[in-house]
SESESE-327372 format. One record per residue (C-alpha): residue in one letter; x, y, z. Coordinates in nm, 4 decimals. Layout:
<atoms>
{"A", {X, Y, Z}};
...
</atoms>
This chain:
<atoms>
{"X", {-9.4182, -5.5853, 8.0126}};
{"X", {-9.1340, -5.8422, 7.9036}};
{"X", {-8.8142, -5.6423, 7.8220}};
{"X", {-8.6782, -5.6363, 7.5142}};
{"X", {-8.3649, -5.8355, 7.3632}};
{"X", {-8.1118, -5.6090, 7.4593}};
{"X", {-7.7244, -5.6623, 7.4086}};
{"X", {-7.4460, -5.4416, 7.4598}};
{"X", {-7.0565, -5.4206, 7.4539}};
{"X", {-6.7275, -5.2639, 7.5353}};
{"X", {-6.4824, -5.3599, 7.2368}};
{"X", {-6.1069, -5.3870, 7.3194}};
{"X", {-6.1278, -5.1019, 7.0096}};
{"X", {-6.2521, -4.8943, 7.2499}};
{"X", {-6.6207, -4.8508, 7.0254}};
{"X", {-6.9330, -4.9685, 7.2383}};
{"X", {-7.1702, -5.1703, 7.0499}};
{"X", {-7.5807, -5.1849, 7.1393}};
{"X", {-7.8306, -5.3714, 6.9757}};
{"X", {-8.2177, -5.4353, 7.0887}};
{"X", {-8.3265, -5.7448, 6.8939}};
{"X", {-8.6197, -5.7193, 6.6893}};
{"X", {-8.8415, -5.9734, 6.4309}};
{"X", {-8.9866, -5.7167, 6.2238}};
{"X", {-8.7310, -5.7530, 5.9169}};
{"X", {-8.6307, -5.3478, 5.9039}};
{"X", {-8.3203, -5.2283, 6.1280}};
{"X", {-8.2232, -4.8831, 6.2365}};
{"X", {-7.9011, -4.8540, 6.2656}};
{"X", {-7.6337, -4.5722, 6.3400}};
{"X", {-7.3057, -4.4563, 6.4498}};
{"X", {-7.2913, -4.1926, 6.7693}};
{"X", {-7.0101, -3.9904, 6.8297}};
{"X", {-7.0195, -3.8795, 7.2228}};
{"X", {-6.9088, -3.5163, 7.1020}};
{"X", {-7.1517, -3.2155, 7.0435}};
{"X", {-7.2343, -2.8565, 7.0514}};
{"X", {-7.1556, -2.8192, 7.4167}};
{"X", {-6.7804, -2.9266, 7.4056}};
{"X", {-6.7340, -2.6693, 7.1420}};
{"X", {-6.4773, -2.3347, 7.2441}};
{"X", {-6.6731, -2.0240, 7.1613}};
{"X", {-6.4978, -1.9002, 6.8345}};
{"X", {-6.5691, -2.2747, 6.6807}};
{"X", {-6.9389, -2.2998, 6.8153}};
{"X", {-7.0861, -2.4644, 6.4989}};
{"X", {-6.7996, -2.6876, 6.4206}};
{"X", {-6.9410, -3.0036, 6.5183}};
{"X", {-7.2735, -2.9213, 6.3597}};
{"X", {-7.0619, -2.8188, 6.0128}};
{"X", {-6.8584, -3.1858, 6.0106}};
{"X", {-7.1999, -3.3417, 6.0506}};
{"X", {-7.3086, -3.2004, 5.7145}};
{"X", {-6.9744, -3.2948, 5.5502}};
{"X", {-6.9799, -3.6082, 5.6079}};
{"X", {-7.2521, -3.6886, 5.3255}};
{"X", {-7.0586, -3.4875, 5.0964}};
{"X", {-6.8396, -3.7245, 4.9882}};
{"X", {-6.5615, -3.9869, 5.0634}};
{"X", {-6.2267, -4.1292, 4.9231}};
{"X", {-6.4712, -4.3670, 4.7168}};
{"X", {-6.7815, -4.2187, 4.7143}};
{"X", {-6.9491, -3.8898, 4.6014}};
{"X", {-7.2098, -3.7718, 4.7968}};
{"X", {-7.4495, -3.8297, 4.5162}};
{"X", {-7.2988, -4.2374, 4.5344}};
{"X", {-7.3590, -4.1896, 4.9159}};
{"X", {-7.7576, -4.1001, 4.9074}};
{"X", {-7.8057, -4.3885, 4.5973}};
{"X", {-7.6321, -4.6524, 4.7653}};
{"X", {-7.8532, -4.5974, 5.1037}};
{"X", {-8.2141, -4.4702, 4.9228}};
{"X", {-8.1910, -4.7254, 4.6253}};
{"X", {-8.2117, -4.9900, 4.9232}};
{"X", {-8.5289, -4.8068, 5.0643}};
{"X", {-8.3479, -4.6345, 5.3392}};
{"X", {-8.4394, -4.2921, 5.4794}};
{"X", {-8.1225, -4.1583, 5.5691}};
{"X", {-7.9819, -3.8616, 5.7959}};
{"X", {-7.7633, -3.7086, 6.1163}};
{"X", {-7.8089, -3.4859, 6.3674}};
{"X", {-7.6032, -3.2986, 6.6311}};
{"X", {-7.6845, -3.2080, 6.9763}};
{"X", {-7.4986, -3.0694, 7.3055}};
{"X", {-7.3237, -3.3944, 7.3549}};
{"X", {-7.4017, -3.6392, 7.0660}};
{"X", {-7.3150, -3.6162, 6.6547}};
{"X", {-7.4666, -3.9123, 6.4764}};
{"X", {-7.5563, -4.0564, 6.1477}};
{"X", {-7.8430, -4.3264, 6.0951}};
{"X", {-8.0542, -4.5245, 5.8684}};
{"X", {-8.3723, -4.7219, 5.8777}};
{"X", {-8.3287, -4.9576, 5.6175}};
{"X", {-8.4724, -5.3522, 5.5079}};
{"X", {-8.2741, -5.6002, 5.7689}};
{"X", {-8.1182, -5.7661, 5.4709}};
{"X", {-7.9213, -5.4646, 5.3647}};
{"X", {-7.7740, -5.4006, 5.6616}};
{"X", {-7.4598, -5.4621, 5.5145}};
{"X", {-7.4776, -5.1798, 5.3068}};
{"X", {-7.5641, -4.9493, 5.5614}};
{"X", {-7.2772, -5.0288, 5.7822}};
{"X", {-7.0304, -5.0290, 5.4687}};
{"X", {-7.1801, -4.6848, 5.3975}};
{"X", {-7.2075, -4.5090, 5.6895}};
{"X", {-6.8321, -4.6543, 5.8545}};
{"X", {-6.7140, -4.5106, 5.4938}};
{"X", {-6.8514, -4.1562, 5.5828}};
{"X", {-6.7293, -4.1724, 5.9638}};
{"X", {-6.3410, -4.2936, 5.8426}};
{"X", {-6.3027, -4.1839, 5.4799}};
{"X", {-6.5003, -3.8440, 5.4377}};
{"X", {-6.2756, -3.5670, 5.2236}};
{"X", {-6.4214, -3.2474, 5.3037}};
{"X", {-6.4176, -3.1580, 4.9155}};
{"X", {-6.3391, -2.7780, 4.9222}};
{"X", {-6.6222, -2.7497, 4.6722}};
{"X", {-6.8563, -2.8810, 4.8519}};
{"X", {-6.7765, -2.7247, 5.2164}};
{"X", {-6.8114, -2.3646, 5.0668}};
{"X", {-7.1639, -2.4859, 4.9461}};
{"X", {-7.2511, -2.6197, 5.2432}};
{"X", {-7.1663, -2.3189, 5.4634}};
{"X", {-7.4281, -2.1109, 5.2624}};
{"X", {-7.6437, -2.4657, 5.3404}};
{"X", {-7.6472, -2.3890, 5.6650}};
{"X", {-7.6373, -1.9907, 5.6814}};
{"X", {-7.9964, -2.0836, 5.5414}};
{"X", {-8.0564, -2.3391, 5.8329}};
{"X", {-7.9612, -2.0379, 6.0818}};
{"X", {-8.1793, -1.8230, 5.9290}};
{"X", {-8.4817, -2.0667, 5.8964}};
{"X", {-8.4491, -2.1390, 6.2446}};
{"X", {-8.4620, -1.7578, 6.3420}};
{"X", {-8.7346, -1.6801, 6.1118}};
{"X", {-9.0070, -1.9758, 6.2752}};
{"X", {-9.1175, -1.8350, 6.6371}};
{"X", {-9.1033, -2.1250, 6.7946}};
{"X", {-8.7934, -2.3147, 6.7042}};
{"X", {-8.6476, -1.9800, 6.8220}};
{"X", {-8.8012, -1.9733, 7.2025}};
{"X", {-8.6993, -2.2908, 7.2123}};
{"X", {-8.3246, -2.1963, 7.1311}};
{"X", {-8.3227, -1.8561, 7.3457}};
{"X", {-8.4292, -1.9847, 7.6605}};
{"X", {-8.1239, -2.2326, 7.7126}};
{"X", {-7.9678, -1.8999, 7.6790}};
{"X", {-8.1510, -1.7999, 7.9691}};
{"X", {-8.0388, -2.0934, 8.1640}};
{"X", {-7.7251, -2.1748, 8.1035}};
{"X", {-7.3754, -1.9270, 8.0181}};
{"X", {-7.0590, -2.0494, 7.8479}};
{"X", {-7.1065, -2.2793, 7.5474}};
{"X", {-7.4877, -2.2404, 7.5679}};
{"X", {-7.4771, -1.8867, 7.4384}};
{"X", {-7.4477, -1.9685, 7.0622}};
{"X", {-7.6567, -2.2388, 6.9011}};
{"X", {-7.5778, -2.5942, 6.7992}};
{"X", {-7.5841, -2.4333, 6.4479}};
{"X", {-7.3156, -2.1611, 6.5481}};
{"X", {-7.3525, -1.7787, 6.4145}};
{"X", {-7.2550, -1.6380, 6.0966}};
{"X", {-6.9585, -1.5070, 6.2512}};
{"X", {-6.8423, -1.8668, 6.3818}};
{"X", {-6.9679, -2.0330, 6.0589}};
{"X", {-6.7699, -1.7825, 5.8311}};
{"X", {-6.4370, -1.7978, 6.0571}};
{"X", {-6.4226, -2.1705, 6.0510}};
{"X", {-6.1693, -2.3259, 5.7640}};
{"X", {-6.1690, -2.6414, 5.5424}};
{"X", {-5.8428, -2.6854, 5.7891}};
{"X", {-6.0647, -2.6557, 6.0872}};
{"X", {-6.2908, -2.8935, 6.0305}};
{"X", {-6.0709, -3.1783, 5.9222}};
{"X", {-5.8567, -3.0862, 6.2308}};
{"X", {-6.1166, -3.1522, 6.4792}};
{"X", {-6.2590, -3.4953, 6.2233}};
{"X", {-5.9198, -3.6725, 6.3156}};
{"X", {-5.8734, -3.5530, 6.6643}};
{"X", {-6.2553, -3.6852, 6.7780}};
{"X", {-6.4069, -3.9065, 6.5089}};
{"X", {-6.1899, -4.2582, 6.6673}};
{"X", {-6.3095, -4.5839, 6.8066}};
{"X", {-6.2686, -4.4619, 7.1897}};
{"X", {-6.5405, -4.2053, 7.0871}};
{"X", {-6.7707, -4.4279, 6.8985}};
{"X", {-7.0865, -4.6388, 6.9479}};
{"X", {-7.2603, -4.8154, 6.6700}};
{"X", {-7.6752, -4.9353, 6.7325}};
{"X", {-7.9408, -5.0838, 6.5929}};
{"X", {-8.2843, -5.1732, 6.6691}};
{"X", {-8.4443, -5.4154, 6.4706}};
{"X", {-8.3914, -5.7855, 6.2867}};
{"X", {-8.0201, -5.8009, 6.3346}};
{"X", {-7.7632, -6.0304, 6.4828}};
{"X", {-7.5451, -5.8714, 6.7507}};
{"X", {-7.2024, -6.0900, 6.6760}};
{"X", {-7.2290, -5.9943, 6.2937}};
{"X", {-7.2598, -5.6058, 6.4380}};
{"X", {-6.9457, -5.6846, 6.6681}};
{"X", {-6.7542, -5.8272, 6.4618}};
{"X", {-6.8438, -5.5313, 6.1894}};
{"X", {-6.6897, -5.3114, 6.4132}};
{"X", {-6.3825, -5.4461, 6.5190}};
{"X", {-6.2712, -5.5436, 6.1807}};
{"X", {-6.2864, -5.1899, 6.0807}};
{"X", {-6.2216, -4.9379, 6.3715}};
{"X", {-5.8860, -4.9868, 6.4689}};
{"X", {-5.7723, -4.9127, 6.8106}};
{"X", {-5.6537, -4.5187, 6.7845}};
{"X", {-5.5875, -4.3307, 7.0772}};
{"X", {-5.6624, -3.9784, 7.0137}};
{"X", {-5.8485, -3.6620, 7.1834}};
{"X", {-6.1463, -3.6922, 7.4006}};
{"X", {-6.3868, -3.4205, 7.4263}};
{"X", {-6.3603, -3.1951, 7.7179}};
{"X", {-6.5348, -3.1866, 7.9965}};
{"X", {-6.8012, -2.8702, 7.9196}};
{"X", {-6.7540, -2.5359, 8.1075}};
{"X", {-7.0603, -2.3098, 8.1892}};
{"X", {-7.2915, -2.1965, 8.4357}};
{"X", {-7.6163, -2.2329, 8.5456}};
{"X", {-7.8419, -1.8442, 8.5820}};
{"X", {-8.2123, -1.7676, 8.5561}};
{"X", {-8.3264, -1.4315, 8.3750}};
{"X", {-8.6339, -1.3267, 8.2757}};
{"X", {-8.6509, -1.1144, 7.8638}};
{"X", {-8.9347, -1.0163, 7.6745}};
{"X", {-8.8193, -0.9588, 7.3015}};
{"X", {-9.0354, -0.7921, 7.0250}};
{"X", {-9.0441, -0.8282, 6.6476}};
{"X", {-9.2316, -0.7039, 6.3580}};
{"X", {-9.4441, -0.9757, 6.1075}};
{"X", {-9.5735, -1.1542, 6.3561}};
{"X", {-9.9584, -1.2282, 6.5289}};
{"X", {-9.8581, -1.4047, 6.7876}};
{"X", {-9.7203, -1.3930, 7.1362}};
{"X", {-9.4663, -1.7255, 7.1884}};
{"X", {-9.3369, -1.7564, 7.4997}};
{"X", {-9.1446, -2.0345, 7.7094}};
{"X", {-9.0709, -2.0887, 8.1127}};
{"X", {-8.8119, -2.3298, 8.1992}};
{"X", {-8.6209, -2.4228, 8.4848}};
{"X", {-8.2980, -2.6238, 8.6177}};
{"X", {-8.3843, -2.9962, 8.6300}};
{"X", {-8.1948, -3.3050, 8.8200}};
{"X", {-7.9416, -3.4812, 8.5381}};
{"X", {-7.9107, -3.8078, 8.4575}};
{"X", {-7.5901, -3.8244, 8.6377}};
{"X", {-7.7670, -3.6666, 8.9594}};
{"X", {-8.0354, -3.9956, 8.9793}};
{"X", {-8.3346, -3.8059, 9.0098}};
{"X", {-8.4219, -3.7236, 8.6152}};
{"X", {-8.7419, -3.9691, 8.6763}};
{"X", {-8.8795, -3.6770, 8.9416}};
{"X", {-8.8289, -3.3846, 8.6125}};
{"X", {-9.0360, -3.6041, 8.3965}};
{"X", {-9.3252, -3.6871, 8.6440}};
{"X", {-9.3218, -3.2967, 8.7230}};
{"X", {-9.3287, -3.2488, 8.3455}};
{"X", {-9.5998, -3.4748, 8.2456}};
{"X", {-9.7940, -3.3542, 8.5359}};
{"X", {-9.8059, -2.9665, 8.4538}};
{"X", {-9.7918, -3.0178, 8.0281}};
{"X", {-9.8053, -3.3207, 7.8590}};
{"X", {-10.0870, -3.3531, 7.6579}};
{"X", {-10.4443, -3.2773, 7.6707}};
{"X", {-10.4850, -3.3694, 8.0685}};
{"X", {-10.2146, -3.1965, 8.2110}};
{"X", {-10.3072, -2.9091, 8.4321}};
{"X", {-10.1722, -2.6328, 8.2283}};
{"X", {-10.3210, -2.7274, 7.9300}};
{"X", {-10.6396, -2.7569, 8.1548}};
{"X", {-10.6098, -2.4507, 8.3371}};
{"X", {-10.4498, -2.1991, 7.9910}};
{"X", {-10.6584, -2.3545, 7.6898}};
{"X", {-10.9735, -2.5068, 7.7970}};
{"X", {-11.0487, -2.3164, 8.0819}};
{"X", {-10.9762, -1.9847, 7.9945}};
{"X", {-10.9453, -2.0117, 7.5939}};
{"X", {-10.5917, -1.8499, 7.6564}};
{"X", {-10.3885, -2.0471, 7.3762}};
{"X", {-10.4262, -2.2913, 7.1155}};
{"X", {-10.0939, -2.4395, 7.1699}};
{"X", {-9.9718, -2.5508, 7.5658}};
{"X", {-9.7032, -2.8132, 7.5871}};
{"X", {-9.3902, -2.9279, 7.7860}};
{"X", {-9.0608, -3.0494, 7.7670}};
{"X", {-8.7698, -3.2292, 7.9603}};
{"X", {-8.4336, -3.2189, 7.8560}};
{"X", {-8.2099, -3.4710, 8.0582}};
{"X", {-7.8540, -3.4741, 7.9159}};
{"X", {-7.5119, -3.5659, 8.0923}};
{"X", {-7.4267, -3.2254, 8.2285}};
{"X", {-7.7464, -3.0135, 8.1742}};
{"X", {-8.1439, -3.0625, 8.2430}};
{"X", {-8.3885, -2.8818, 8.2135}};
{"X", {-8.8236, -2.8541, 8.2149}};
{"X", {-9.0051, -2.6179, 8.0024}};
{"X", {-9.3475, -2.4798, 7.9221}};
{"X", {-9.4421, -2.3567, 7.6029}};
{"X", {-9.7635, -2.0900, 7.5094}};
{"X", {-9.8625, -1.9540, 7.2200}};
{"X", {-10.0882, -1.6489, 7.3128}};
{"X", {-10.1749, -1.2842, 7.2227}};
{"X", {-9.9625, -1.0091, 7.3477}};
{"X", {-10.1953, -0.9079, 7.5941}};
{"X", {-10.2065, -1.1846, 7.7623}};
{"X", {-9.8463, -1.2663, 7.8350}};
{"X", {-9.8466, -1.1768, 8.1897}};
{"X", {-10.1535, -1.3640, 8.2550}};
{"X", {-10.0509, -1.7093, 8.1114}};
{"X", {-9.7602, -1.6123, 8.3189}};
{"X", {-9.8696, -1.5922, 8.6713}};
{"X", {-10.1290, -1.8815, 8.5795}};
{"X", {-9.8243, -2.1184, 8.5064}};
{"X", {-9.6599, -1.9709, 8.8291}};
{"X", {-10.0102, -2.0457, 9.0617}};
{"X", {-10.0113, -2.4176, 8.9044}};
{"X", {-9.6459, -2.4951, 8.9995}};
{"X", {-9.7208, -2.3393, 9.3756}};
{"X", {-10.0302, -2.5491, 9.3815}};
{"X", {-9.8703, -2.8572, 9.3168}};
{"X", {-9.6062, -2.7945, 9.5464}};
{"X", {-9.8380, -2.7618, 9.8073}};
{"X", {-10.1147, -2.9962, 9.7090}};
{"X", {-10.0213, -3.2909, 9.4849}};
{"X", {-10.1960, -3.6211, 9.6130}};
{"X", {-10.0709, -3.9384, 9.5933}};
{"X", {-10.4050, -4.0774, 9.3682}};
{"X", {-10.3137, -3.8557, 9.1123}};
{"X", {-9.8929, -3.8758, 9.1431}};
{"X", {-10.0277, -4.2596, 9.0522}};
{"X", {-10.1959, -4.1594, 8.7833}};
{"X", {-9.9543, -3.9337, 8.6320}};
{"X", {-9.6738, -4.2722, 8.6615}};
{"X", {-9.9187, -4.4800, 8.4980}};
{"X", {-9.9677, -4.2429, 8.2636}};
{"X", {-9.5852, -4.2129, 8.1769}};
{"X", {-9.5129, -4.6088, 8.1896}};
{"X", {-9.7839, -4.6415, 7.9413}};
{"X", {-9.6025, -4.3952, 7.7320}};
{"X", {-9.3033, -4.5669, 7.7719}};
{"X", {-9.4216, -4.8564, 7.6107}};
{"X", {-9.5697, -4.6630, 7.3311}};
{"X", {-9.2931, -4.5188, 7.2639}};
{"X", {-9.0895, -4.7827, 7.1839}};
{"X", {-9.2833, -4.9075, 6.8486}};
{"X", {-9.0885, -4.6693, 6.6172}};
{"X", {-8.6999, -4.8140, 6.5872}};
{"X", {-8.5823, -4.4658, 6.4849}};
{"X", {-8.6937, -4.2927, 6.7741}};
{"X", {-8.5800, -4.5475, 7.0151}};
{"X", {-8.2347, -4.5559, 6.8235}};
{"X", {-8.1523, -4.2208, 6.9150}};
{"X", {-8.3021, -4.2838, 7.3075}};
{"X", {-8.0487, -4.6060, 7.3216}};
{"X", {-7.7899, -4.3310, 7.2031}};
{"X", {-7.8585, -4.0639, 7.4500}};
{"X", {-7.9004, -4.2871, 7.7300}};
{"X", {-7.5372, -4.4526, 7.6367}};
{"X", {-7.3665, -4.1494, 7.5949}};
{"X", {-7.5028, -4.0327, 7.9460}};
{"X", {-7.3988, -4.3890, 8.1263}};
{"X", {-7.5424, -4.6673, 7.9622}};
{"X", {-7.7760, -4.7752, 7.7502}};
{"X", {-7.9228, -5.0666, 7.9368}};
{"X", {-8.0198, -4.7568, 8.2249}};
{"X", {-8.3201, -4.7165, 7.9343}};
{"X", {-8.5114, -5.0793, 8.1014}};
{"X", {-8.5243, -4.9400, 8.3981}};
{"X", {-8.7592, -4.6324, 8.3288}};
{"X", {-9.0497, -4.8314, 8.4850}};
{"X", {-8.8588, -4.8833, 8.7950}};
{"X", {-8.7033, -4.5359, 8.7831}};
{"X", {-9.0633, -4.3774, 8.7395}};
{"X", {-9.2192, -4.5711, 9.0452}};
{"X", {-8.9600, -4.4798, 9.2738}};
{"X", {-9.0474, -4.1007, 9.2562}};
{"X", {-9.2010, -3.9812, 9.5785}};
{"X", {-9.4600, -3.7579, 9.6323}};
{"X", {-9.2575, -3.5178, 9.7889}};
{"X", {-8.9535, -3.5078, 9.5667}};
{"X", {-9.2118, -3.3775, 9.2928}};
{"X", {-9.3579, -3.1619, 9.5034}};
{"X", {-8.9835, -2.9810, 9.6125}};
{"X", {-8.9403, -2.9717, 9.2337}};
{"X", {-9.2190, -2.7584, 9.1766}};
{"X", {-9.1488, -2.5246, 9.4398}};
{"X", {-8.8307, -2.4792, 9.2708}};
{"X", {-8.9397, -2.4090, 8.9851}};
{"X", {-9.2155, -2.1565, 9.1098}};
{"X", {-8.9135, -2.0035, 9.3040}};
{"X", {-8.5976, -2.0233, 9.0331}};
{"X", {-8.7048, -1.9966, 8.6441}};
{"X", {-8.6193, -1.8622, 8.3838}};
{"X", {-8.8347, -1.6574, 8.1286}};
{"X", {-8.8451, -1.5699, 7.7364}};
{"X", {-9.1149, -1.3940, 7.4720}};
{"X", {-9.1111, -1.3289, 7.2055}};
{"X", {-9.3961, -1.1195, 7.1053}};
{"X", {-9.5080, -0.8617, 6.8000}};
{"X", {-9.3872, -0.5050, 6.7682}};
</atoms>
C-alpha cells in the first residue's frame, strides 16, 4: 500500500502542525490540546472535561448560537471531546471552507468568555452526561474497570463527580484556560483536500509564542482487583476483564493489539468463537486496546445472564492459557494480515483518522501512525504468547449484574 501524503511541523510558536493530503474536496480539521483527564488533581477531576463544553458557549465575538451557524450553515458536523491526555475540537467540513473552520475554531481556543450564564447551564449539562453514563450498563463497565487498574487520577471519570463538578468555579475554569490552552500545548490537523503552507502559515499568524504551564507529568499506580457489583432494573449480566498492556512509549503496543485481535475482535476471534457460537453464552463478545502515553490496557467485554458469570469467566481465562501455550505461527500470520487489512480500512473515514493522527502525536509523533504495518510484522510469536500468560496470571475483573 502507497503511504499517504503526510506532512508535519514544529513551529518556532511552539504549535505542531499535521496534515495528510487528500483529493476528495472535504477536510477534517481540528485543534488538540495535549492536556486531559489524567493530569487533573483529584478535587478538579472534571475540569478539563467542563472547559471543553465552554468553549462552544461563546466568545468575545461570537455567541454560541453564532458559533454552531457559522460551522453547520457551511455543512459541517461539528464537536470536541476529552480524554486522559488529549482535549480537542474538530470539524468535517467542504475543503473550500476551511477558512471558516480555522477562523472559528482558533476563535473558541483564544477568545472563549466562559459567560457565567451559560457555565451554570452547562454544569446541569453535564450532571445529565454523568448520570446518562451511569444509567447505560455498558458505558459504565467500561468506566469502572480502569478503576480496577489503575489508582490516583483514574479513580474519578473524565466527566468528574457531582462533588468535583459542583466545587469547581467560573474562576476555576478560566484559571486553568490561560495556564494550558497556549501554542507550546497545541497541534492543529487535518485530513483531507488542504494545502499544508496555508495551514502553517494559519497558525503562526495567530498563536503567538506564550510561554505558560505545561501539564504535569500524571501520578498513579498500576493494581489488579477483582468486584462483582449488583443493581436493580436490569436483565442482564455485563461484565469486563482487562489487563496491563505495553505503552506506546514502551515499543511493544503492536504485541497488545495482535493479542487483542486474536482473543476478540470480531466474529473470528476465539472468544467470540468459544462464548457465543459455541456455547450460546452471549450475544455481545468484543475487545479493546487502549494504548495512551502513560497507560495501556486490553479488555474483554460479555454481556451474559447472571448465572453464567463465572463460566464466561474461567472460559476467557482457559483461552488466554491456551494461547500462551499454543499459538502457531500460521495463525499469528493470519491474525497480522488480518490487522494490516484493517489498517487500511480504517483509514477511509477522515474523522476517525483525525483523532488517530492526534493520539499518535500527542504520544510521540504522528508520522509513528505509517509505520503500523511494520510495527505489526515485527511482533513475534512469543512476545504474544508472554502477553497472554500475563494476562491469564495479572487481570483485573468487574460485573455488573442484576439484584
Amino acid at each position: 500500500m502507497e503511504k499517504p501524503k503526510f506532512f508535519r511541523r514544529e513551529l518556532n510558536n511552539g504549535m505542531t502542525v499535521l496534515l495528510e493530503k487528500r483529493e476528495l474536496p472535504v477536510v477534517s480539521v481540528g485543534f488538540a490540546l495535549r492536556t486531559g483527564a489524567i493530569h487533573e488533581d483529584l478535587n478538579q477531576k472534571g475540569i478539563s472535561h467542563f472547559i471543553e463544553h465552554m468553549l462552544y458557549k461563546g466568545t468575545k465575538k461570537r455567541s454560541a448560537k453564532q458559533i454552531a451557524n457559522d460551522l453547520e450553515k457551511k455543512g459541517a458536523d461539528v464537536n470536541g471531546f476529552t480524554s486522559e491526555e488529549l482535549t480537542a475540537y474538530w470539524c468535517k467540513i467542504p475543503s473550500k471552507h476551511i477558512d471558516v473552520a480555522l477562523d472559528v475554531l482558533s476563535d473558541m481556543i483564544k477568545n472563549s468568555v466562559f459567560d457565567v450564564k451559560e457555565f451554570e447551564k452547562e454544569r446541569n449539562v453535564i450532571f445529565e452526561e454523568i448520570k446518562m453514563y451511569h444509567d447505560n450498563p455498558q458505558a459504565y463497565v467500561f468506566k469502572e474497570i480502569t478503576k480496577m487498574l489503575y489508582g490516583g487520577s483514574f479513580q474519578i471519570d473524565i466527566s468528574g463527580t457531582f462533588e468535583t463538578m459542583s466545587s469547581l468555579s467560573r474562576e476555576d475554569l478560566i484559571n486553568r484556560f490561560k495556564e494550558f490552552y497556549n501554542s507550546e500545548n497545541l497541534i492543529l490537523c487535518a485530513v483531507g483536500d488542504c494545502d499544508f503552507e496555508y495551514l502553517v502559515n494559519f497558525a503562526e499568524k495567530n498563536f503567538k509564542k506564550e510561554k505558560k504551564k505545561s501539564p504535569k507529568e500524571p501520578v498513579f499506580n498500576k493494581k489488579n482487583q477483582i468486584k462483582i457489583e449488583t443493581r436493580e432494573g436490569l436483565d442482564q449480566a455485563n461484565l469486563v476483564f482487562a489487563f496491563h498492556s505495553p505503552t506506546y512509549k514502551e515499543k511493544k503496543s503492536s504485541v497488545a493489539e495482535v493479542l487483542n485481535c486474536l482473543m476478540a475482535d470480531g466474529m473470528s476471534s476465539r472468544l467470540f468463537s468459544e462464548i457465543r457460537e459455541k456455547r450460546n453464552l452471549a450475544y455481545a463478545v468484543k475487545g479493546g486496546c487502549e494504548n495512551g502515553k502513560h497507560f495501556a490496557y486490553n479488555l474483554v467485554y460479555v454481556g451474559t445472564t447472571k448465572e453464567n458469570v463465572e463460566e464466561v469467566k474461567k472460559i476467557i481465562l482457559q483461552e488466554f492459557i491456551k494461547v500462551s501455550k499454543n499459538l502457531t505461527e500460521k495463525e499469528l500470520k493470519e491474525i497480522k494480515d488480518q490487522l494490516v487489512s484493517q489498517y487500511e480500512i480504517s483509514m477511509e473515514n477522515s474523522q476517525s483518522q483525525l483523532f488517530t493522527l492526534l493520539m499518535h502525536e500527542s504520544v510521540n509523533n504522528a508520522k509513528d501512525f505509517y509505520d503500523f504495518e511494520k510495527n505489526i510484522s515485527a511482533v513475534s510469536l512469543k512476545e504474544v504468547k508472554e502477553l497472554a500468560a500475563k494476562a491469564a496470571k495479572e487481570h483485573s475483573f468487574f460485573a455488573l449484574v442484576p439484584e
